[in-house]
C-alpha positions in Angstrom: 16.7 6.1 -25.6 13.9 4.4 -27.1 14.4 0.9 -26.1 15.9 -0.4 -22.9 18.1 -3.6 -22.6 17.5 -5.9 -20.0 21.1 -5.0 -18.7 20.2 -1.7 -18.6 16.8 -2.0 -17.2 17.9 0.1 -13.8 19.8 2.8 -15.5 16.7 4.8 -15.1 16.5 4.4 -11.4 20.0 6.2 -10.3 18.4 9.1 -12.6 17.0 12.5 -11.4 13.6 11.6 -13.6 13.0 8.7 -10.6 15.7 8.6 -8.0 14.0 11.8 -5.9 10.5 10.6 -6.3 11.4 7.3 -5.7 12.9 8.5 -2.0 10.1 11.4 -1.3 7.6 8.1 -2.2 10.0 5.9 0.2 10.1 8.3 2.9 6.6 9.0 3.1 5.6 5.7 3.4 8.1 5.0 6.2 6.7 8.0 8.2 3.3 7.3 7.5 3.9 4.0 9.2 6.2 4.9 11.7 3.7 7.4 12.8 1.3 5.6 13.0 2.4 2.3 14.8 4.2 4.6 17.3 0.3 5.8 18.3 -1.2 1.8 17.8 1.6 0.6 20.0 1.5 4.0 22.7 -2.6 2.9 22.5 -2.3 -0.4 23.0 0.6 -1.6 25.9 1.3 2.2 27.4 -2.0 3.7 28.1 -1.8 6.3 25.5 -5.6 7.8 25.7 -6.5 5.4 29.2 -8.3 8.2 30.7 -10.2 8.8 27.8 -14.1 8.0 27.1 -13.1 4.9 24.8 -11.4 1.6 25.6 -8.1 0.8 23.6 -9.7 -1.8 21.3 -11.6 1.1 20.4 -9.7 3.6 20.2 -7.6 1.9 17.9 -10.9 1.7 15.2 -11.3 5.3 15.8 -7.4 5.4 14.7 -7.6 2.9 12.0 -10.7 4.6 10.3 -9.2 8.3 10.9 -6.3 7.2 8.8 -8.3 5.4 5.4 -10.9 8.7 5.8 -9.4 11.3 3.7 -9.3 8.8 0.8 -12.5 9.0 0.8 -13.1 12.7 1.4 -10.4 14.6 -0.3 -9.3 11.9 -3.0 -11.0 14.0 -6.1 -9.7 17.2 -5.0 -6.6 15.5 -4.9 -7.0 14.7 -8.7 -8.0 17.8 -9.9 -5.4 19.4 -7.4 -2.2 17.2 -9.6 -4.1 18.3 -13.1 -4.5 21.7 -12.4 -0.7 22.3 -11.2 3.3 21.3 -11.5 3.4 17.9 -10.1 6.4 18.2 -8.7 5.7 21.8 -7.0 2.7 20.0 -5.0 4.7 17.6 -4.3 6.8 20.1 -2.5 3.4 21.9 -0.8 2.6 18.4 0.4 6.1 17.3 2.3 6.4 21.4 3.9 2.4 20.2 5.1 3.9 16.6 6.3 6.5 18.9 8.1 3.8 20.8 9.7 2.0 17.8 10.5 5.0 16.0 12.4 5.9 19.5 14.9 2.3 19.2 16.0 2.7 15.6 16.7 5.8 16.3 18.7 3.7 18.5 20.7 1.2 15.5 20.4 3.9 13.1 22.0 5.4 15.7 24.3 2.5 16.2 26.5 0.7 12.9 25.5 -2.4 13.7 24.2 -4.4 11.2 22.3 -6.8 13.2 21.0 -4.0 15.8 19.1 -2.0 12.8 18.3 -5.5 11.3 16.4 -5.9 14.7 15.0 -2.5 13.9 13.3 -2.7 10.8 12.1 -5.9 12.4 10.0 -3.9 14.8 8.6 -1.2 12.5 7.7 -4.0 10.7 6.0 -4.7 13.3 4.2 -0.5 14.1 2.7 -1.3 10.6 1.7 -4.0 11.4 -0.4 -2.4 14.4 -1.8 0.5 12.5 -2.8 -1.2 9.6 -4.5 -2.0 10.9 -7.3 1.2 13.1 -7.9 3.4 10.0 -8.0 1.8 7.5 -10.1 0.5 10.5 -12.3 4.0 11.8 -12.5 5.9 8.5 -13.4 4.6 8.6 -17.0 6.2 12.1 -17.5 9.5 11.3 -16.4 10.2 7.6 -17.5 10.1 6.2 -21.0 7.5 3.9 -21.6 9.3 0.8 -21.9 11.0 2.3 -17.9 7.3 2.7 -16.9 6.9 -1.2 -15.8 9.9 -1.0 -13.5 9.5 1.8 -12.4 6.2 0.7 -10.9 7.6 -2.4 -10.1 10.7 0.0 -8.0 8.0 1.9 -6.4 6.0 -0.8 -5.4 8.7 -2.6 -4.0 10.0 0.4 -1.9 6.5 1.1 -0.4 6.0 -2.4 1.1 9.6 -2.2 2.3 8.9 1.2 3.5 5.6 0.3 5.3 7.7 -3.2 6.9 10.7 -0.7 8.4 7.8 1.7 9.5 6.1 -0.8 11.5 9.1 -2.8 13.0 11.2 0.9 14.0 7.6 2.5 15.4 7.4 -1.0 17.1 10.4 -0.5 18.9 10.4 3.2 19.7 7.0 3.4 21.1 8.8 2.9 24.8 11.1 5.2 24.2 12.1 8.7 25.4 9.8 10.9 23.9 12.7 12.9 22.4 13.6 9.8 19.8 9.6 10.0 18.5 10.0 13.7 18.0 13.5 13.5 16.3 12.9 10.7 14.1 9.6 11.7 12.6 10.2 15.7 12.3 13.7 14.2 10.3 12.1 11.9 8.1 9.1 14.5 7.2 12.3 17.1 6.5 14.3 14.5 4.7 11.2 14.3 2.4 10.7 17.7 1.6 14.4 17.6 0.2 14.3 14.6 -1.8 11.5 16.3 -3.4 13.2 19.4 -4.3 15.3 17.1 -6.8 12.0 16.3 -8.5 12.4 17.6 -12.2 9.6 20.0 -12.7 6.7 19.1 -15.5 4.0 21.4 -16.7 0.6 20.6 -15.5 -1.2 18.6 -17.4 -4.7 20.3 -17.4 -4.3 23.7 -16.0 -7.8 24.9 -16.7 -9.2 22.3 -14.3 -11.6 23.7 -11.9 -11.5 22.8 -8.3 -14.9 21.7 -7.1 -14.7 21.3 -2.8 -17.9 19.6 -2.6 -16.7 16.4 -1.5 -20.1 14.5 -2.6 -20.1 15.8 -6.0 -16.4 15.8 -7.0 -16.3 12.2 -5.7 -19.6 11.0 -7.6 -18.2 13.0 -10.7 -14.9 11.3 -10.8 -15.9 7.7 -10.0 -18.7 7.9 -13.0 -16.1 9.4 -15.4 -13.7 6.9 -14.8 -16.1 4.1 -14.8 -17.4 4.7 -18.6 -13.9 4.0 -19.3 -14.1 -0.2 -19.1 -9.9 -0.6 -19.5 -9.5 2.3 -16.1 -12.3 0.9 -14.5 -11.2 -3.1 -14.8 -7.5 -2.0 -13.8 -8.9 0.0 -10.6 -11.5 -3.0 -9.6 -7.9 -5.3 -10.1 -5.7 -3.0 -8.0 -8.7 -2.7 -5.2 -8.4 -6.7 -4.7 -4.9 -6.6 -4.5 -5.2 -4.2 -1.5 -8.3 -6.2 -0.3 -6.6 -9.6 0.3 -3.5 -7.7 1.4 -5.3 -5.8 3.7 -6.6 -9.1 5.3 -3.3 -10.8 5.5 -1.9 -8.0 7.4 -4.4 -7.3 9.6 -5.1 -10.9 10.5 -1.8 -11.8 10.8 -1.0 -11.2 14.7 -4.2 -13.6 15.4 -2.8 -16.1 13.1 0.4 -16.5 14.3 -0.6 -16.2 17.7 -3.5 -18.9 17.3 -2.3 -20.9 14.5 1.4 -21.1 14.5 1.6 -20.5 18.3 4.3 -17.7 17.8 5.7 -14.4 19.7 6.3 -11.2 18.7 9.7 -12.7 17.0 7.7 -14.6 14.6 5.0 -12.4 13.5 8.0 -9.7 12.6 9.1 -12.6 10.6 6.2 -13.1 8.3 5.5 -9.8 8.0 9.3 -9.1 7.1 8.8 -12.0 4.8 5.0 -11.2 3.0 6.9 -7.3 2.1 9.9 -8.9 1.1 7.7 -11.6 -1.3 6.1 -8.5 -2.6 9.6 -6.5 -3.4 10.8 -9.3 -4.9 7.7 -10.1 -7.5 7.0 -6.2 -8.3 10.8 -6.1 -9.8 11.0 -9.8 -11.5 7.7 -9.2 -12.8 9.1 -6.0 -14.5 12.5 -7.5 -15.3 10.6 -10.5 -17.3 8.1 -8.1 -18.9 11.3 -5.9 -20.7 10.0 -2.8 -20.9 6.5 -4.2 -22.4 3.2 -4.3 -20.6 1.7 -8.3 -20.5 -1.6 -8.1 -18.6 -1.1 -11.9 -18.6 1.3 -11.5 -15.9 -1.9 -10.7 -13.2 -3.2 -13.9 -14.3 0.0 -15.7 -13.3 0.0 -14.1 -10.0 -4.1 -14.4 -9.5 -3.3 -18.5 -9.7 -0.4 -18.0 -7.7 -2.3 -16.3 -5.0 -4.3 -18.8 -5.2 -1.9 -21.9 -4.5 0.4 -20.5 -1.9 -2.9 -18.9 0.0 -4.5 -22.5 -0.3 -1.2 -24.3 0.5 -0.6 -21.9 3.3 -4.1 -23.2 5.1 -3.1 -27.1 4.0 0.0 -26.9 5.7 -0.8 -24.8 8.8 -4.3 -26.8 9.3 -5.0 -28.7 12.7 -1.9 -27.0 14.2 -3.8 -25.2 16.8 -0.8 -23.1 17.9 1.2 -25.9 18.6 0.2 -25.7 22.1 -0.9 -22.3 22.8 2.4 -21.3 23.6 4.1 -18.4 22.0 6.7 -19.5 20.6 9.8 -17.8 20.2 11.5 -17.1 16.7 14.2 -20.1 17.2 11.8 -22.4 18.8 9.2 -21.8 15.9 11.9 -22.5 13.2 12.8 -26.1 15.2 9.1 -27.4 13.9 8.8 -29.2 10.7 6.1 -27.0 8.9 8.4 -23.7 9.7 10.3 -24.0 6.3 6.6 -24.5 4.2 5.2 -21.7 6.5 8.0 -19.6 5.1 8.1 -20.1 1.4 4.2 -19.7 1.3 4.6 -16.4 3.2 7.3 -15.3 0.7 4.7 -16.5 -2.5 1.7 -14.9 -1.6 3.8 -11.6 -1.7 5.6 -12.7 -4.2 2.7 -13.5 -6.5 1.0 -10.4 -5.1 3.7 -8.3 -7.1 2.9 -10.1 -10.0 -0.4 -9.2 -10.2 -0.1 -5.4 -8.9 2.4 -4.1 -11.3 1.3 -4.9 -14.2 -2.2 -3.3 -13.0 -0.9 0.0 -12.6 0.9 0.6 -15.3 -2.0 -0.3 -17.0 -4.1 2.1 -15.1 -1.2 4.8 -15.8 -1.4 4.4 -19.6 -4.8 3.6 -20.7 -5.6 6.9 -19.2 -4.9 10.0 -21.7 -1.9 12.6 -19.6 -4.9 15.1 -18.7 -7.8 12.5 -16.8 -4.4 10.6 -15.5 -4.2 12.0 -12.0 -8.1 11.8 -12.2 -7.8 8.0 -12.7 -5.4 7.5 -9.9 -7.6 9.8 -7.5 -10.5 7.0 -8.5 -8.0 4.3 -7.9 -7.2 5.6 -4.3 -11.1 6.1 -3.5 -11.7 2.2 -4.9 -8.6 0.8 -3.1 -9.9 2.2 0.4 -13.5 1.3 -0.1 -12.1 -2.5 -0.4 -10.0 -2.2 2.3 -13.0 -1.2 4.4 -14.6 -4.1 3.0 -11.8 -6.0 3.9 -12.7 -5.1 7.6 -16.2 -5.3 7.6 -15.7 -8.9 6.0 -13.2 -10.0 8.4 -14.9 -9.1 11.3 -18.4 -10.7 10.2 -16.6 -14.0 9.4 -14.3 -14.3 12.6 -18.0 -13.2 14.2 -19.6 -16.2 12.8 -16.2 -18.8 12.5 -13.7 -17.8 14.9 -11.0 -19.3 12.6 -8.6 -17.3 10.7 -7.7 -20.4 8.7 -11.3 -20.4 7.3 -10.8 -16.6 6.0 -7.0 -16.8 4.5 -8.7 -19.7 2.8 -12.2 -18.2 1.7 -10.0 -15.0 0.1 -7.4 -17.5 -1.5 -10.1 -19.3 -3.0 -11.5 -15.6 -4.0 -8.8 -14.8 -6.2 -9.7 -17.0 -9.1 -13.4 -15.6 -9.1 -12.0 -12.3 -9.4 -10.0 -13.5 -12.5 -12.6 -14.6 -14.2 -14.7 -11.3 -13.6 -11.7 -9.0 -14.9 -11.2 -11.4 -17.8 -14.6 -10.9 -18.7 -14.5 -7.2 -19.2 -11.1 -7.4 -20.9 -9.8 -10.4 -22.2 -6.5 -9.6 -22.4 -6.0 -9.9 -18.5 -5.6 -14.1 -19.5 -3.5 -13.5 -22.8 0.3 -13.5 -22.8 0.4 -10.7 -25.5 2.7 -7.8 -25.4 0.5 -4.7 -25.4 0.9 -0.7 -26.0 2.7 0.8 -23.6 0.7 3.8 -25.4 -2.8 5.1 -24.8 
C-alpha cells in the first residue's frame, strides 16, 4: 500500500519485512550490553582482573575504549561489506560470529580471565559494527517510505530499551554462578541468529564494490565521500550530537545521583530506566505525529526541548548537594519535594532526545541513493563514536577543572541550541515545519 493511515501506522511492524530485524536489532543490543556490564560490574566490585598489571579504574578505560574501537577501524569495511552482499545473509554471518564470540566468553567467565573476557568485548565491538550498517541500510528495502519514519522511530525505541534491560540484568547477574552468565549470553547470541533467519532476503545493492582492508584509506575515502554530500553530512554531524550529550548523561549519571541527588543504587536504576523510557516514548510519537512524512522541523522541536528540560534539570537539582551525602534509597528519594521534577525532566530529555534522532536518520537513510546507503551509515557509525570519545575527553577535562556535574549537564544543555543553529545553517530546512520527500 502506498499510503499508511495513522490507525494503521504499526501494521508494518507485526510483518516479516521488520518484525525479524526488529528482534535480531533488539537482541543484539541486549547482549551487547549484557555482556558487557557483566565484565564492568565483575571489574569493578569482584576482582575480575585484581592480579593484573592495571588497577580497576583502569582497566575499565581499557574496557570502555576496546568496545567504541572497531568503529573506528572496521566501520568502512563494514559499508562496503553490506553494498557488496545480501543484507540479510550478513546479517546471518554476523549473529553465527556473535555466537562464536559468546562460547569463548564462557570459557572467558569459566576460568575468569580478564584478559580473554577484554578480548571479547572487542570482538563484540566489532558484530556491532558489522551490523550497523546492515540494519539501517536494510530498513529502506523492506518498508515503504511513508513506514520508514516508524520504523526508525520502532528501532530506536527498542535499542535504548534493549541497552536499559542489558545493563540492569548484567547488573544483577554479575554475582552470580558462572553457569547463568554462560547460559544467558550463549542463548541470547543463538536467539539472534534465528530471528535473523526470518529476514526477507534483498539483492545487494552494489555488488561490484571492492573491499579495500586498509583501514586508513577505506576510512579517509568514505568520510570525504560522504562529506561532499552537505544533506548526509549535516544529518551525520546531527545524529553524532545526539549520541554526544547522550553519551554524557549516561556516563555521568552514577556521579550525579550519587553527589547531587544523594541516591543509591535504587535510584540511579531509576533514571536510567526513566532517560530510555523518555527516549522510547519520543522516537514513536515523533513518528506517529510525522504520518508517514519526514518534517526535519521535528529535531528543531526536540533541540529546544533538550534544551529546557537539560536547563530545568540543573535549576531544580541546584544547591542540593546530595541532600546530605547520604545514599538515599529509592522510597526515601521519592519522599523529597524535587523527586517528582527530577523525574519528568529525566523522562524529557529522552523524550525530546527521540524527537530529534529519528527524524535524523531517516533523513540520513533517504538522502543517500540505495548503492552509497550502507556507505553513509558506515560514516555515520565512524562520526557517532568520534563524539562519543569527545564526549569523554570533554567530561573528564571539565570535572578536572570544576568538579561539578551540574556545571557539565548544564554546559551541554546550553550546547544544544548552538548546534541548531550550525545544522540550520547548512540546511535550512532543519527549522521549517515542511513535509519533505521521503525520496532521494
Amino acid at each position: 500500500p502506498g499510503h499508511t493511515t495513522m490507525n494503521s501506522s504499526f501494521a508494518f511492524a507485526k510483518s516479516r519485512r521488520f518484525a525479524p530485524l526488529f528482534a535480531t536489532q533488539f537482541l543484539g543490543a541486549f547482549n551487547d550490553n549484557l555482556f558487557k556490564t557483566t565484565l564492568f560490574v565483575l571489574i569493578s566490585f569482584h576482582g575480575l582482573g585484581k592480579s593484573g598489571w592495571l588497577p580497576a579504574s583502569q582497566l575499565l578505560n581499557v574496557a570502555a575504549l576496546l568496545f567504541v574501537l572497531p568503529y573506528f577501524l572496521f566501520s568502512a569495511l563494514s559499508g562496503q561489506l553490506s553494498s557488496r552482499f545480501n543484507k540479510a545473509r550478513l546479517a546471518q554471518v554476523v549473529k553465527v560470529m556473535e555466537i562464536a564470540i559468546m562460547l569463548l566468553a564462557a570459557y572467558g567467565f569459566y576460568i575468569n580471565s580478564a584478559p580473554l573476557l577484554l578480548l571479547c568485548l572487542f570482538l563484540m565491538g566489532t558484530h556491532s559494527t558489522l551490523f550497523g550498517p546492515v540494519k539501517y541500510a536494510i530498513l529502506p528495502e523492506y518498508l515503504q517510505k511513508d513506514e520508514l519514519i516508524m520504523g526508525n522511530g520502532l528501532i530506536e525505541s527498542g535499542t535504548f530499551l534493549a541497552i536499559l534491560f542489558g545493563q540492569i540484568i548484567g547488573t544483577a547477574i554479575a554475582g552470580s554462578h558462572v553457569a547463568v552468565l554462560i547460559l544467558m549470553v550463549v542463548l541470547l547470541a543463538a536467539a539472534g541468529l534465528v530471528s535473523s533467519l526470518f529476514m526477507p532476503s534483498v539483492p545487494p545493492s552494489e555488488p561490484q564494490t571492492r573491499l579495500d582492508f586498509n583501514i586508513v584509506r577505506g576510512t579517509k575515502a568514505l568520510l570525504r565521500q560522504t562529506f561532499a554530500q552537505n544533506e548526509l553530512a549535516t544529518a551525520i554531524l546531527g545524529i553524532s550530537w545526539f549520541w554526544f550529550v547522550g553519551a554524557v548523561y549516561t556516563t555521568q549519571l552514577p556521579t550525579f545521583v550519587q553527589k547531587v541527588l544523594g541516591g543509591g543504587s535504587g535510584v540511579f536504576n531509576l533514571m536510567l530506566t526513566l532517560f530510555s523510557i523518555g527516549i522510547a516514548l519520543g522516537s514513536v510519537l515523533c513518528a506517529k505525529l510525522s504520518r508517514g512524512g519526514l518534517y526535519l522541523g521535528m529535531v528543531a522541536l526536540g533541540a529546544l526541548g533538550l534544551t529546557v528540560c537539560g536547563g530545568g534539570l540543573i535549576y531544580i537539582t541546584h544547591g542540593l548537594n546530595g541532600t546530605g551525602g547520604e545514599n538515599l534509597s529509592l522510597f526515601a528519594f521519592l519522599t523529597h519535594g524535587h523527586a517528582y521534577a527530577v523525574v519528568a525532566l529525566m523522562v524529557g530529555i529522552g523524550f525530546f532526545g527521540g524527537f530529534f534522532s529519528v527524524p535524523l536518520y531517516t533523513w540520513l537513510q533517504t538522502a543517500s541513493s540505495n548503492e552509497f546507503r550502507a556507505h553513509a551509515i558506515a560514516a555515520n557509525n565512524i562520526v557517532n563514536g568520534l563524539f562519543m570519545v569527545a564526549a569523554a575527553i570533554f567530561s573528564a577535562v571539565l570535572l578536572l577543572i570544576s568538579d561539578s556535574t551540574e556545571l557539565l549537564y548544564l554546559i551541554v544543555a546550553a550546547g544544544n541550541l548552538p548546534m541548531l543553529v550550525y545544522l540550520a545553517r547548512r540546511v535550512p530546512d532543519l527549522v521549517r515545519f515542511k513535509r519533505r520527500s521521503a525520496e532521494h
